[in-house]
C-alpha positions in Angstrom: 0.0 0.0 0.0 2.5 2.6 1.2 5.3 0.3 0.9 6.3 1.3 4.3 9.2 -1.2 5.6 11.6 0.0 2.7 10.9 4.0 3.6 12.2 5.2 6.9 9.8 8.2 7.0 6.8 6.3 6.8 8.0 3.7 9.5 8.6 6.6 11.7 4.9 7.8 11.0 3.4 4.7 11.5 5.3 4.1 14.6 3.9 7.2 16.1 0.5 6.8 14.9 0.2 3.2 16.3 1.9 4.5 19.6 -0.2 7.7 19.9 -3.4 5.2 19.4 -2.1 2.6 21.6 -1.7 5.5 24.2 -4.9 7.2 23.7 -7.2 4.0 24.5 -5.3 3.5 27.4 -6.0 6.6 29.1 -9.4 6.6 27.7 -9.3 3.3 29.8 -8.2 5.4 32.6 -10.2 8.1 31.9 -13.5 5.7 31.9 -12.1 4.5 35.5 -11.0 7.6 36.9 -14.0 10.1 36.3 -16.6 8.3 38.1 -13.9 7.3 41.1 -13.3 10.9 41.3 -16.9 11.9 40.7 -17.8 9.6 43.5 -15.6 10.9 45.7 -15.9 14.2 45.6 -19.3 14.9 44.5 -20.8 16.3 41.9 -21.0 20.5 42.7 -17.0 19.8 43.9 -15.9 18.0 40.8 -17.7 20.7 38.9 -15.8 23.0 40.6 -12.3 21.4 39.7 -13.5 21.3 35.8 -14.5 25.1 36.4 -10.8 26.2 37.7 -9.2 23.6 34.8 -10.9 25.0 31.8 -10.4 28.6 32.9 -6.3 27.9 33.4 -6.4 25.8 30.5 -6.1 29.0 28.3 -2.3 29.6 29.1 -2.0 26.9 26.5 -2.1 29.2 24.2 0.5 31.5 25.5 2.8 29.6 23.8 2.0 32.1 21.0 2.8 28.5 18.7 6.2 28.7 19.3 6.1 24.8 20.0 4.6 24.3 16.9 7.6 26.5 15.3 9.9 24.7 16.8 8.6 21.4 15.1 9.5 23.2 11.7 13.0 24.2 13.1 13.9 20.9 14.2 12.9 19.4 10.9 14.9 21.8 9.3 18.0 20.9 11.5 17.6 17.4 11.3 17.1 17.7 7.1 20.3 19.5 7.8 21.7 17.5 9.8 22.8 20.1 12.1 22.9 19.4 15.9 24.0 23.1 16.3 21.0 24.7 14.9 19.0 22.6 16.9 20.6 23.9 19.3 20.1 27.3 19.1 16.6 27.1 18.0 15.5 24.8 21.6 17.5 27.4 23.4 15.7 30.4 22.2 12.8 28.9 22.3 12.6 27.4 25.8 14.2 30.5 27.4 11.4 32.8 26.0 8.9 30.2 26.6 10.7 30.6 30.3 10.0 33.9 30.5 6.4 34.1 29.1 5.7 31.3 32.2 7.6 33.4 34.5 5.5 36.6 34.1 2.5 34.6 33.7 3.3 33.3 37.4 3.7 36.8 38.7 0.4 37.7 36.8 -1.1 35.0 38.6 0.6 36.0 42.0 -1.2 39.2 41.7 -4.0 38.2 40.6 -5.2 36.3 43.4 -3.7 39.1 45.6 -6.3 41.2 44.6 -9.3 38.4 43.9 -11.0 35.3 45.2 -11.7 32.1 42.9 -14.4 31.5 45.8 -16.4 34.7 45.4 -15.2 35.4 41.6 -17.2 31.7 40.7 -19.7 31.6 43.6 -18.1 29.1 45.1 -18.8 29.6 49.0 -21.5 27.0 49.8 -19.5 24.4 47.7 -15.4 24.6 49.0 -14.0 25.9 51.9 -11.6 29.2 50.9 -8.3 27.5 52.0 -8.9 24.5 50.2 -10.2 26.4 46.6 -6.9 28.0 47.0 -4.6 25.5 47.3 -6.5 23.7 44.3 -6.1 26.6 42.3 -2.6 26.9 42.9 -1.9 23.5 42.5 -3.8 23.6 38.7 -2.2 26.9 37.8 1.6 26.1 38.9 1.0 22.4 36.6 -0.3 24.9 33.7 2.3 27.7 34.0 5.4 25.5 34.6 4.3 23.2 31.6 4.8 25.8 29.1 8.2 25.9 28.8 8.6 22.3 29.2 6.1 21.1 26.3 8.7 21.7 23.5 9.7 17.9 25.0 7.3 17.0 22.7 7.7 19.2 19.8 11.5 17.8 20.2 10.9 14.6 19.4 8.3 15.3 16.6 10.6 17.1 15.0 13.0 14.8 14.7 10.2 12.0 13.5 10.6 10.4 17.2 7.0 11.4 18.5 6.8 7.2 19.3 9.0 7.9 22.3 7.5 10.7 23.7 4.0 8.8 23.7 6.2 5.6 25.7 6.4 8.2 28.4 3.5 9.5 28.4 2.1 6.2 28.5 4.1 5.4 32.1 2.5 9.0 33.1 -0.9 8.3 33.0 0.1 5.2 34.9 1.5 7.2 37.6 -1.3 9.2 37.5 -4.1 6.9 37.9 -1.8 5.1 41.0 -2.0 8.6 42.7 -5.3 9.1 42.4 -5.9 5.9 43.7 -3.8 6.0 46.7 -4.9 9.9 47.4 -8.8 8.1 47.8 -7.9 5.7 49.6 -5.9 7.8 51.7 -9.4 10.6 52.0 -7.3 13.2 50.7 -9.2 16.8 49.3 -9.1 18.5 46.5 -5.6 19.7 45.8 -4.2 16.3 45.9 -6.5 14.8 43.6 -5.5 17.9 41.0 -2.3 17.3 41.3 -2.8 13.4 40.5 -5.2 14.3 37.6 -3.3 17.1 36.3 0.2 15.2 36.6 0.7 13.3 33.7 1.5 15.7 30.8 4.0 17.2 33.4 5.9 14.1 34.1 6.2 12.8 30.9 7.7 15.9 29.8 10.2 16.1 32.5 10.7 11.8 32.0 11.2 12.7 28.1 13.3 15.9 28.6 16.0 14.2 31.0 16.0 11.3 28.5 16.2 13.1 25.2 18.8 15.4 26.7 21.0 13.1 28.6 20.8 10.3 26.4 19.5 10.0 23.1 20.4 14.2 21.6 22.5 15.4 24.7 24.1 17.6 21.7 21.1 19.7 21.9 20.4 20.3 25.4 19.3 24.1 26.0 21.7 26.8 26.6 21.0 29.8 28.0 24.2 31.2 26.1 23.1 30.1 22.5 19.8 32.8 23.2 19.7 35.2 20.8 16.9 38.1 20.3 17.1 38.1 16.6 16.5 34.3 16.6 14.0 34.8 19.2 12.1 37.1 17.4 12.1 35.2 14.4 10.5 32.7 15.9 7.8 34.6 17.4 6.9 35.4 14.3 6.5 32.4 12.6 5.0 31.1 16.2 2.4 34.0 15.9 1.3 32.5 12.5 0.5 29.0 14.2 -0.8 31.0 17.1 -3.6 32.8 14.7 -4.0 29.3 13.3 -5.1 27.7 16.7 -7.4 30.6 17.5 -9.0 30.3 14.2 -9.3 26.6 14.9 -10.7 27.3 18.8 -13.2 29.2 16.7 -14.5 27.2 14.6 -14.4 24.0 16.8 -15.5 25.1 20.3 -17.8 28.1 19.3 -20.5 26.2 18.5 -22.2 26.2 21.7 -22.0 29.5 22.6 -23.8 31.1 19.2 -26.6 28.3 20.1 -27.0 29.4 23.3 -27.0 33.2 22.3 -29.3 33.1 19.4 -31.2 29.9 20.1 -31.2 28.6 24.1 -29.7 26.4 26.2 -31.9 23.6 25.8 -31.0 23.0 22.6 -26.9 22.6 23.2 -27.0 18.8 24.4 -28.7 17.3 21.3 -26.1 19.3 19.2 -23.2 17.8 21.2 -24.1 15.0 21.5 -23.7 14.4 17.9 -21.1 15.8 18.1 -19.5 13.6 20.4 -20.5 10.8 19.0 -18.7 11.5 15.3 -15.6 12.1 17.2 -15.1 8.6 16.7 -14.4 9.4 12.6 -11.8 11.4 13.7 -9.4 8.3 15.3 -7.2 9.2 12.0 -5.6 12.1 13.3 -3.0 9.8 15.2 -1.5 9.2 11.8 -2.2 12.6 10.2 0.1 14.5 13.0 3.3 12.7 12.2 2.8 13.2 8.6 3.9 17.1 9.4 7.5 16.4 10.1 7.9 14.0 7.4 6.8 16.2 4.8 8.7 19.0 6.6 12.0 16.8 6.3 11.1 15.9 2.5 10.7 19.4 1.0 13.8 20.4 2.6 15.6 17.8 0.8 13.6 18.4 -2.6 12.5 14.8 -2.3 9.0 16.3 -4.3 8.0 13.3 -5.7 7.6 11.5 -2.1 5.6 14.3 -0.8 3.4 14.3 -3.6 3.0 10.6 -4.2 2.4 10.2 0.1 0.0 13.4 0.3 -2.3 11.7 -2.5 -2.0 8.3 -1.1 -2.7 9.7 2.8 -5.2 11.5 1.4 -7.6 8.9 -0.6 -7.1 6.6 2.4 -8.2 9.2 5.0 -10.9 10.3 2.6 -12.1 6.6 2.4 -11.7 5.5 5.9 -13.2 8.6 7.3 -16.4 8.1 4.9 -16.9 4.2 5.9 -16.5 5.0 9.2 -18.9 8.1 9.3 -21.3 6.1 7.6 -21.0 3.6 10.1 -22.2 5.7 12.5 -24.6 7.5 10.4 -26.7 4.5 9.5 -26.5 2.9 13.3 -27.1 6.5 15.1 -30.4 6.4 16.0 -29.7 2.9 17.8 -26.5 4.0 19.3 -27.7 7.4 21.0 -30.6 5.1 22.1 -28.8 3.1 24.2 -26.1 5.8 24.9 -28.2 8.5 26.6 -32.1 6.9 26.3 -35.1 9.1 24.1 -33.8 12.0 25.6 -31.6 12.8 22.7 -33.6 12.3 19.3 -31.5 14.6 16.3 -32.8 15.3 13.9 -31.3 13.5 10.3 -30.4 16.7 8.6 -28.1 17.3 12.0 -26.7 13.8 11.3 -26.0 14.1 7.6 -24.1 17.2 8.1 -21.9 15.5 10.9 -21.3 12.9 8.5 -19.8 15.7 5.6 -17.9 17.3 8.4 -15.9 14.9 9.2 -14.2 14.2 5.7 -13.8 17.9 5.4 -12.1 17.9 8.5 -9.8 15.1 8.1 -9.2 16.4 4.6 -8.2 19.7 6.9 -6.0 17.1 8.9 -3.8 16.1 5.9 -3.6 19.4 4.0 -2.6 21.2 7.1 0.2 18.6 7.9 1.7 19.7 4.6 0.8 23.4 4.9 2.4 23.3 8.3 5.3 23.1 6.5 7.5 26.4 7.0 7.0 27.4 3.1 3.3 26.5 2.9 2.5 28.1 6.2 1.3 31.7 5.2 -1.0 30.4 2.7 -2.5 27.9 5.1 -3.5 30.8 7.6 -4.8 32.5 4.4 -6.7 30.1 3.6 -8.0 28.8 7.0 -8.6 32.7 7.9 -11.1 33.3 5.3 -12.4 30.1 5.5 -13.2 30.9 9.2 -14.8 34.2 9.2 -17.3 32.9 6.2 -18.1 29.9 8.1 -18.8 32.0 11.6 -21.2 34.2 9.3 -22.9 31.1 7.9 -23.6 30.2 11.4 -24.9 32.9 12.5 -27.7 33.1 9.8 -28.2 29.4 9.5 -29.3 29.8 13.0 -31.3 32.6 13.2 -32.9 31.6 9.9 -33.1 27.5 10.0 -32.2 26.7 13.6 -29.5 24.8 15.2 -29.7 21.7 12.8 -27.8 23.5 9.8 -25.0 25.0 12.0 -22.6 22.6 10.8 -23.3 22.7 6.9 -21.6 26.3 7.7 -18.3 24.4 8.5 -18.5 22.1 5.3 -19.7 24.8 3.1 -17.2 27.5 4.3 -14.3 25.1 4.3 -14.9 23.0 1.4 -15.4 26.1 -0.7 -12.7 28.3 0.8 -10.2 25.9 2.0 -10.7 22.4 0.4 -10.5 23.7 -3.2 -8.5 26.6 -3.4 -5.3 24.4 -0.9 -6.0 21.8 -3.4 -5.6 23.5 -6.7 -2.3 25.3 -5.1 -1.0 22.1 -3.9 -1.3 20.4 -7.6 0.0 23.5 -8.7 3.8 23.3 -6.3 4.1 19.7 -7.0 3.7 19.6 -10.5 6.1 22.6 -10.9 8.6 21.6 -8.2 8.8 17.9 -10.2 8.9 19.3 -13.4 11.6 21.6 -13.0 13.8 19.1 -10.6 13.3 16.4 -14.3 
């Protein structure tokens, strides 16, 4: 099919796909045990609480301003290169300002809680005591700030087509994890501990990965504080900003949903639409082996190796395309019968809801494997041209399918939007590169 044992970038991608899958079900395993232990024990308004604090301190993820993801490209670049040194210089300026960023995030944070109260800021009185909201926040901001600079572990090894090793770590992590929250229940410990022992495992593996990747397996490259540089720093940023714009425009159109329901329809009709929505996620088990296609091409372009790119970009797209439709259709046609035993008749969609569902999800895997390649430090402005206006037409199209049809056309604005702003113009300028690239390199 691929032909993958005699090409080392597709073992690489493979590896990591099959590894980042292996990984996921096991802490969807975890996660499956884990919730309703710690739902249990603390209770429903308190573990509401805790998902309160997370999702507000989850938003420092994107003060990275995508300098991870810019890193990726440099490390790519290094590697194509063969240059240890460059590395080198690019982890270093990137972890130090990554460092700082934390750092006056932390003192933000300091301040901040100077001045205010999570209690009386979320109306938390009758549910936590004051000292013990506190040391949960702390506890879930300090894992959130100090992760920052840490997560270009992972960027690390995806540059460098290695992303199988981070997710070995990662895997112990969640082990960890799951074994502290186990003993902190047993041992009738509050809230704080049980945030550290949910919130621990993206911090350990990075610290497990980092001491390994820099004492062991690319010690050449571990970060200096010397090697940082403002002009290389600043050329980062701005490439990082690009991938920055990028995830906002992606928060946008993913996670917006909700909100233009509940402000131009009402709340009621929100669980119905996610629902759905959570139930086509399944279609979207793919991505595992989308992600590491991003180096790979990275690493091919560099070396002008066009015909690979092209020949793997066709072939990873048909096989996405295909799996993604089976699968959707899967669920489309077995729906009704798996909502019914999944949440009862409280949840009846409607079929036009469904249908769209089913065309979103090849237009967003086809979004998977065109952005792998546009990710790519050449095809990157063009990508966040594309994805730009592709955003702010869909947004629109929500808006007045909603206000003129109701909440079951809201997603024909993503596959509409995208397919006709994204989908065929990348497509046609894709063909366009290749063709040109091979011609001229014949």
């Amino acid at each position: 099919m691929f032909g993958i044992r005699q090409d080392n970038r597709l073992v690489k991608i493979f590896k990591t796909g099959f590894s980042s899958l292996f990984i996921k079900i096991v802490s969807v395993g975890i996660s499956f045990v884990s919730v309703p232990m710690t739902l249990t024990y603390l209770g429903k308004e308190r573990y509401g609480v805790w998902l309160t604090i997370t999702s507000v301190f989850a938003l420092i993820t994107f003060a990275d301003l995508g300098l991870g993801n810019s890193l990726t490209n440099s490390i790519a670049k290094s590697e194509a290169n063969q240059s240890d040194s460059d590395a080198k210089i690019q982890i270093s300026n990137t972890f130090f300002t990554l460092l700082v960023i934390s750092s006056l995030l932390l003192l933000v944070f300091i301040f901040f809680l100077s001045q205010h109260s999570f209690v009386s800021l979320f109306n938390f009185d009758s549910i936590l005591s004051n000292l013990e909201t506190q040391k949960s926040v702390y506890v879930i901001a300090c894992f959130f700030i100090f992760n920052l600079p840490l997560g270009i572990v992972q960027r690390i090894y995806e540059g460098y087509q290695k992303g199988y090793i981070f997710q070995y770590f990662l895997l112990i992590s969640n082990l960890l994890g799951f074994i502290f929250l186990f003993i902190f229940i047993k041992m009738n410990l509050g809230l704080p501990y049980l945030s550290f022992a949910l919130l621990s495992s993206t911090f350990i593996a990075n610290l497990l990965a980092g001491f390994y990747l820099f004492l062991f397996l690319k010690p050449s490259v571990k970060p200096s504080y010397h090697l940082f540089e403002k002009k290389v720093a600043n050329s980062n940023l701005k490439v990082g900003l690009i991938f920055f714009a990028l995830q906002i425009f992606s928060f946008l159109n993913l996670s917006s949903d909700n909100f233009l329901i509940m402000y131009f329809s009402n709340a009621g009709n929100v669980p119905a639409f996610d629902i759905v929505k959570k139930l086509f996620t399944v279609s979207f088990l793919l991505v595992y082996f989308i992600a590491p296609l991003w180096p790979a091409f990275s690493d091919a372009l560099l070396k002008h190796d066009y015909a690979w790119a092209k020949t793997i970009f066709y072939k990873s797209l048909l096989y996405s395309l295909l799996v993604t439709a089976s699968m959707s259709g899967i669920l489309l046609i077995l729906s009704p019968y798996i909502l019914d035993i999944w949440v009862g008749q409280l949840i009846k969609p409607s079929w036009n809801l469904l249908i769209s569902f089913y065309f979103f999800t090849i237009v967003a895997n086809f979004g998977g494997v065109m952005g792998a390649l546009m990710s790519t430090k050449d095809l990157l402005s063009s990508q966040l041209k594309f994805v730009g206006l592709a955003t702010f037409v869909t947004l629109f199209l929500k808006i007045v399918f909603i206000r003129f049809w109701g909440i079951d056309y809201i997603i024909w604005a993503n596959v509409i939007g995208f397919g006709v702003f994204f989908v065929l113009p990348s497509l046609k300028m894709v063909n366009q590169i290749f063709n040109s690239k091979i011609v001229i390199i014949e």
